[in-house]
C-alpha positions as CSV (number, residue, x, y, z in Angstrom):
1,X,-49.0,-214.0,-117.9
2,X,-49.5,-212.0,-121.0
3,X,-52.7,-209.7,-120.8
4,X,-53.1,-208.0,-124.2
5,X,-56.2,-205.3,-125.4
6,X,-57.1,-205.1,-128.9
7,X,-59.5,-203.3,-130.8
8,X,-59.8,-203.2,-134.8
9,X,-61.3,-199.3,-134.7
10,X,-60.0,-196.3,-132.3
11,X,-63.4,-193.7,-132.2
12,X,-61.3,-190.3,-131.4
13,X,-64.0,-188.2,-133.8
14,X,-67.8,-187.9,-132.8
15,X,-68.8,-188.6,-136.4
16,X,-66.1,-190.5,-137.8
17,X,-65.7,-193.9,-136.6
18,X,-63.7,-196.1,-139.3
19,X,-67.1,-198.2,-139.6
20,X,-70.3,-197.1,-141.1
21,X,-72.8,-196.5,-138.2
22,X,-75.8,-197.7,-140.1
23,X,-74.7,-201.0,-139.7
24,X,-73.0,-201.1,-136.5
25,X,-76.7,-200.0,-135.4
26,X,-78.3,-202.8,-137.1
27,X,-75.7,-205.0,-135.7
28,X,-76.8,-204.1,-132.3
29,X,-80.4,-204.8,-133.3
30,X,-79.7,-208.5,-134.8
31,X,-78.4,-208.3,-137.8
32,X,-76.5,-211.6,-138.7
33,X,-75.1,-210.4,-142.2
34,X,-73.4,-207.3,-140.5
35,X,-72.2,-209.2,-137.6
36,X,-70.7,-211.7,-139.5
37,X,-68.9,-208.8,-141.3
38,X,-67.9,-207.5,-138.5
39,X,-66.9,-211.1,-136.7
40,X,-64.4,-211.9,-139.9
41,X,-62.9,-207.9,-140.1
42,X,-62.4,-208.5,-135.8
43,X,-60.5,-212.2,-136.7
44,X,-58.2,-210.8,-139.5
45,X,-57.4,-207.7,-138.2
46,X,-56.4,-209.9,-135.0
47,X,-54.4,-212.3,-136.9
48,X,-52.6,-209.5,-139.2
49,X,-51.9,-207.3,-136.3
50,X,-51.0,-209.5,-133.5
51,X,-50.9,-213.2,-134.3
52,X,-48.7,-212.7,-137.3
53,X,-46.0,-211.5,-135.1
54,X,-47.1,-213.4,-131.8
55,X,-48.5,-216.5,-132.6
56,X,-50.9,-218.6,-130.3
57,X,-49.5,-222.3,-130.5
58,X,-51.5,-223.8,-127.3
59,X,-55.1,-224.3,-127.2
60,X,-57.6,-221.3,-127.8
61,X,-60.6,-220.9,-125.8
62,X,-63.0,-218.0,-127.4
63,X,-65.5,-216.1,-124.9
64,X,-68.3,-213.9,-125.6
65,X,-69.1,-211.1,-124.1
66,X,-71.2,-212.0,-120.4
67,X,-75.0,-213.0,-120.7
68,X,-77.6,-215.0,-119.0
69,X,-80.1,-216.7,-121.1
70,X,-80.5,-214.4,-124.0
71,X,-77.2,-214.0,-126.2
72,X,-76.1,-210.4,-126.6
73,X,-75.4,-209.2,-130.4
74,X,-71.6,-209.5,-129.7
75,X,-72.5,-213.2,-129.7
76,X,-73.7,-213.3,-133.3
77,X,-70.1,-211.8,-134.1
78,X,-68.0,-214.2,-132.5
79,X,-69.3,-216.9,-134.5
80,X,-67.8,-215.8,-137.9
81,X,-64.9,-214.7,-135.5
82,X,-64.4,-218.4,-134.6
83,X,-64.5,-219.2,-138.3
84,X,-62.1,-217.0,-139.5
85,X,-59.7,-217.5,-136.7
86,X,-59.9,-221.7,-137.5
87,X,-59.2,-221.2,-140.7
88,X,-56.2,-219.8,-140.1
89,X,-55.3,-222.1,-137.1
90,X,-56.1,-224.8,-138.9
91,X,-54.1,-223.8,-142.0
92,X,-50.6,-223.7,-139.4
93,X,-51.5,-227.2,-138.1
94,X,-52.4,-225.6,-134.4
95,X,-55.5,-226.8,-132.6
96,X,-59.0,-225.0,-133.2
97,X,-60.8,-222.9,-131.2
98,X,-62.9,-224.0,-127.9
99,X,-66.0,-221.7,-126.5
100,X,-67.2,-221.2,-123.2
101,X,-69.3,-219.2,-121.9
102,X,-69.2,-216.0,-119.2
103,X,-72.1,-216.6,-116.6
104,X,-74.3,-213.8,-115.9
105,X,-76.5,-213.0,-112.6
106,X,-78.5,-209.9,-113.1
107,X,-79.9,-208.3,-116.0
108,X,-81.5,-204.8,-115.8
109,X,-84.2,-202.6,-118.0
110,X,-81.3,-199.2,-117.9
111,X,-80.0,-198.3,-121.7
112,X,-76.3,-199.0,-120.9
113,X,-75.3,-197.1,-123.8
114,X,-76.9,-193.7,-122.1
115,X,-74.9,-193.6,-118.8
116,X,-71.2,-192.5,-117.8
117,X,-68.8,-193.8,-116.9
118,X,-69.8,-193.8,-113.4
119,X,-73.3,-194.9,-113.9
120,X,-72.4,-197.5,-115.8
121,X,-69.9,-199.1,-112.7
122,X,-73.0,-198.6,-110.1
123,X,-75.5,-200.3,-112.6
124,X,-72.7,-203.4,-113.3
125,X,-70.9,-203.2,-110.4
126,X,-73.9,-205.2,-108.6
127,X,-73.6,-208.5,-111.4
128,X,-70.9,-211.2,-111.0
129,X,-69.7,-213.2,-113.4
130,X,-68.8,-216.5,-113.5
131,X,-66.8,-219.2,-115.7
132,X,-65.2,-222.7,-115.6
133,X,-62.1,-222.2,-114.4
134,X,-61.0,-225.6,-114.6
135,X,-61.9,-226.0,-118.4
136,X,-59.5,-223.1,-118.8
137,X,-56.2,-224.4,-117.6
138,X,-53.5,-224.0,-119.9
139,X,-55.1,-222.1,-122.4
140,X,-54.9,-218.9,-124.2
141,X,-58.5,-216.8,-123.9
142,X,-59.8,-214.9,-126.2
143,X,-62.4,-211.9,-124.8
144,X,-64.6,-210.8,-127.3
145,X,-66.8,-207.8,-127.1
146,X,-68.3,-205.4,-129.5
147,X,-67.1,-201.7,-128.1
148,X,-65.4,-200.3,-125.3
149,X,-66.5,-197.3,-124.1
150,X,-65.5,-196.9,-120.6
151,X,-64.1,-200.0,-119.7
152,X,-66.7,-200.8,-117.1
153,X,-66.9,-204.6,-118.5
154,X,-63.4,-204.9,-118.7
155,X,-62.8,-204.2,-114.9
156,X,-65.9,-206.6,-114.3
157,X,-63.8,-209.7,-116.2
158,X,-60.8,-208.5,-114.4
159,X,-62.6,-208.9,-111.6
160,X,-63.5,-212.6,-112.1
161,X,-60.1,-213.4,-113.3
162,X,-58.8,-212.6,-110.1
163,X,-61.5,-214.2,-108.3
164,X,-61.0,-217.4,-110.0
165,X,-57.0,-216.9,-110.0
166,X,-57.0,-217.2,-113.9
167,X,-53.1,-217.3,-114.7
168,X,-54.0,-217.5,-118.7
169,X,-52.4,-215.8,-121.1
170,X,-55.6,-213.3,-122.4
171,X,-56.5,-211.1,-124.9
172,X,-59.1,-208.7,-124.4
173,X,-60.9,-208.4,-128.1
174,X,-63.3,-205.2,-129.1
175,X,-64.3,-204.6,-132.7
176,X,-64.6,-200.8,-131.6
177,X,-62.9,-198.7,-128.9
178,X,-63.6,-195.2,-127.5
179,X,-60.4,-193.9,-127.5
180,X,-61.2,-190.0,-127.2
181,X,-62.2,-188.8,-123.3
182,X,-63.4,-185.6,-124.2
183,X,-66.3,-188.0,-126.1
184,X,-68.9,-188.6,-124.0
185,X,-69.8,-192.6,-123.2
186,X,-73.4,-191.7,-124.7
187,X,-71.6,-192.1,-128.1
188,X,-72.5,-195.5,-127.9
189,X,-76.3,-195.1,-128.0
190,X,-75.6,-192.5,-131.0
191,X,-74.3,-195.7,-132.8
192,X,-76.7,-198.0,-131.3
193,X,-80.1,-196.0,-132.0
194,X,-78.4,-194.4,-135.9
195,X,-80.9,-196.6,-137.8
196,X,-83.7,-197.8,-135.3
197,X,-85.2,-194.8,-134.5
198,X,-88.8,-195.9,-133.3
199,X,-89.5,-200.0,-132.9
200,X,-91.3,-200.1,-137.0
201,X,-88.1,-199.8,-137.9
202,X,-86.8,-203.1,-136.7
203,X,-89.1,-205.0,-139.3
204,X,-86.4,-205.1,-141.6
205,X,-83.6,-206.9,-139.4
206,X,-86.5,-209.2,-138.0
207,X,-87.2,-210.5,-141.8
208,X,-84.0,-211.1,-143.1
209,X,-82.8,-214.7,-143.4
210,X,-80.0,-213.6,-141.1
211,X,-81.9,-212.5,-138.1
212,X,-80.2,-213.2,-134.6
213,X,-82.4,-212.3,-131.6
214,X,-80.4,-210.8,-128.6
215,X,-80.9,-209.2,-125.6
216,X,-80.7,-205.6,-126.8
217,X,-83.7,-206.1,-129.5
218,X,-86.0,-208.1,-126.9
219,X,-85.6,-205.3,-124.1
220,X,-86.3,-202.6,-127.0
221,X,-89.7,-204.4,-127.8
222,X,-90.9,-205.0,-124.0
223,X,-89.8,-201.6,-123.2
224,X,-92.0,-199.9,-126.1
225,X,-94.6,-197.8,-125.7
226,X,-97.5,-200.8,-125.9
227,X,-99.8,-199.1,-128.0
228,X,-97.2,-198.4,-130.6
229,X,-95.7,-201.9,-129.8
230,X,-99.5,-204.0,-130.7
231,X,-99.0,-202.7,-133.7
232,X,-95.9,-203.3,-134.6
233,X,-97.1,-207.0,-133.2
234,X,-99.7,-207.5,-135.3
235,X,-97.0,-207.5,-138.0
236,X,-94.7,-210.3,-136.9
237,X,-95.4,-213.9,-137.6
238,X,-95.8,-216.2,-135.0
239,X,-92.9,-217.9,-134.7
240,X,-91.0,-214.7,-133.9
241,X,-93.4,-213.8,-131.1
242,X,-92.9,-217.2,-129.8
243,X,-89.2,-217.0,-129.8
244,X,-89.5,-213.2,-128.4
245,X,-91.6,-214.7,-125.6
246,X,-89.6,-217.8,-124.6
247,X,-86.4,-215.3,-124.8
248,X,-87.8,-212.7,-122.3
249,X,-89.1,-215.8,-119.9
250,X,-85.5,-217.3,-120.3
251,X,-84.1,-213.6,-118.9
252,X,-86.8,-213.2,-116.3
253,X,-88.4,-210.3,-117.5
254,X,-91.6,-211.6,-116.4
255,X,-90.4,-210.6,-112.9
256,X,-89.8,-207.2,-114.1
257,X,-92.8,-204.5,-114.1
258,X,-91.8,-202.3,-116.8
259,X,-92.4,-205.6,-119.2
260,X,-95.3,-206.7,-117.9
261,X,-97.6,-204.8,-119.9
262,X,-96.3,-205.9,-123.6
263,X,-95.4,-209.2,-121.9
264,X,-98.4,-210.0,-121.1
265,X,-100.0,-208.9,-124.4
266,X,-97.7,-211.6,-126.3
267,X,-98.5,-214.2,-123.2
268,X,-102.7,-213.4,-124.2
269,X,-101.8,-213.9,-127.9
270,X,-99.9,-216.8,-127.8
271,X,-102.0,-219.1,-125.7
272,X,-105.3,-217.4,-124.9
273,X,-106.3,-215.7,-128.7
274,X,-104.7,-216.7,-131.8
275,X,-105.6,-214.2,-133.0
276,X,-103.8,-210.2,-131.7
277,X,-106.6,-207.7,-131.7
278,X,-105.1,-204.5,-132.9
């Protein structure tokens, strides 16, 4: 069984990271022009770096990073990854990609970018995850996930894999890679937070023609000081709040206090006033 990692990027410098951090913020935030960017650069610099000398002739099945209702950014990514990888496939007469997904239990309000290392096990180490294994026989899979940091998800699909008794071969696919330990894991909310400093600032992402809502941006908005976040309300359309609404109910963040305030708010607009009062 071949178990291969791969990242495109090696972070060993705290401000130099082979990838501008403006738009690996606003990746994180929903951007679907950057993560398409992103999703090609991940596919060719798979293909040129491993593929080209250890070529995948059985069926490829591509998986996303673990989520529950609401897709995470990395999601947004492995679309233009899939795209770029069946072009090549295609173009060598081997079968195209298949998707599944990774099955998610628990979701939580904690910044996962903020913790350790150790943090970051206690907070995950309470999820499982869960896939067809049956769909999977025979086939290569493909593990896609934006940055690794500490490894913490890693261990967590590791985890399944022997739970389900995967025998695949696998490759484990990050865009970005910590690969410094004298950096501290909160180098990921440096890249995360570079350009979305206070919640006006996602108005940008939210109006492009490429917006991709995920579960980082939703938690960011229910989380949000509520005074702050009516206004910033009273500037979105309605079928954004809509979406923002039936997103959070799909996560259960109803059920969670912390949300309730701004949840409810968008609940009052959306089917009590049509109208938000600033």
């Amino acid at each position: 069984m071949l178990h291969n990692i791969y990242s495109l990027h090696k972070i060993s410098n705290s401000t130099s990271f082979g990838f501008d951090a403006g738009h690996y913020s606003r990746f994180k935030f929903g951007d679907g022009e950057v993560s398409a960017r992103f999703g090609t650069a991940l596919a060719e610099g798979f293909i040129s770096d491993v593929l080209a000398e250890n070529p995948i002739h059985n069926q490829t099945v591509v998986i996303s990073s673990p989520y529950s209702f609401i897709p995470t950014a990395t999601f947004a990514m492995k679309n233009a990854f899939v795209y770029r990888l069946n072009h090549y496939l295609a173009g060598y007469g081997l079968p195209v990609v298949q998707e599944t997904k990774v099955h998610r239990t628990i979701t939580y309000k904690e910044d996962y970018g903020e913790l350790n290392a150790e943090q970051r096990m206690n907070l995950i180490g309470n999820d499982s995850f869960h896939i067809d294994a049956e769909f999977l026989k025979g086939k290569t899979l493909l593990f896609l996930d934006d940055i690794k940091i500490t490894g913490s998800h890693e261990r967590m699909i590791q985890k399944m894999i022997t739970q389900y008794n995967l025998h695949n071969d696998i490759h484990m696919l990050y865009f970005a890679e910590l690969a410094n330990a004298d950096i501290h894991p909160n180098i990921e909310n440096y890249l995360n937070y570079y350009e979305v400093k206070s919640i006006f600032d996602l108005e940008p992402i939210i109006n492009s023609d490429s917006f991709c809502i995920n579960t980082r941006i939703v938690k960011y908005i229910l989380n949000y000081d509520h005074d702050s976040f009516t206004v910033f309300l009273n500037n979105q359309n309605k079928a954004f709040i809509t979406e923002l609404y039936n997103m959070a109910l799909g996560n259960s963040y109803h059920t969670m206090e912390s949300y309730q305030p701004n949840l409810n708010y968008i609940k009052y607009y959306l089917f009590t006033d049509n109208k938000i009062l600033a």
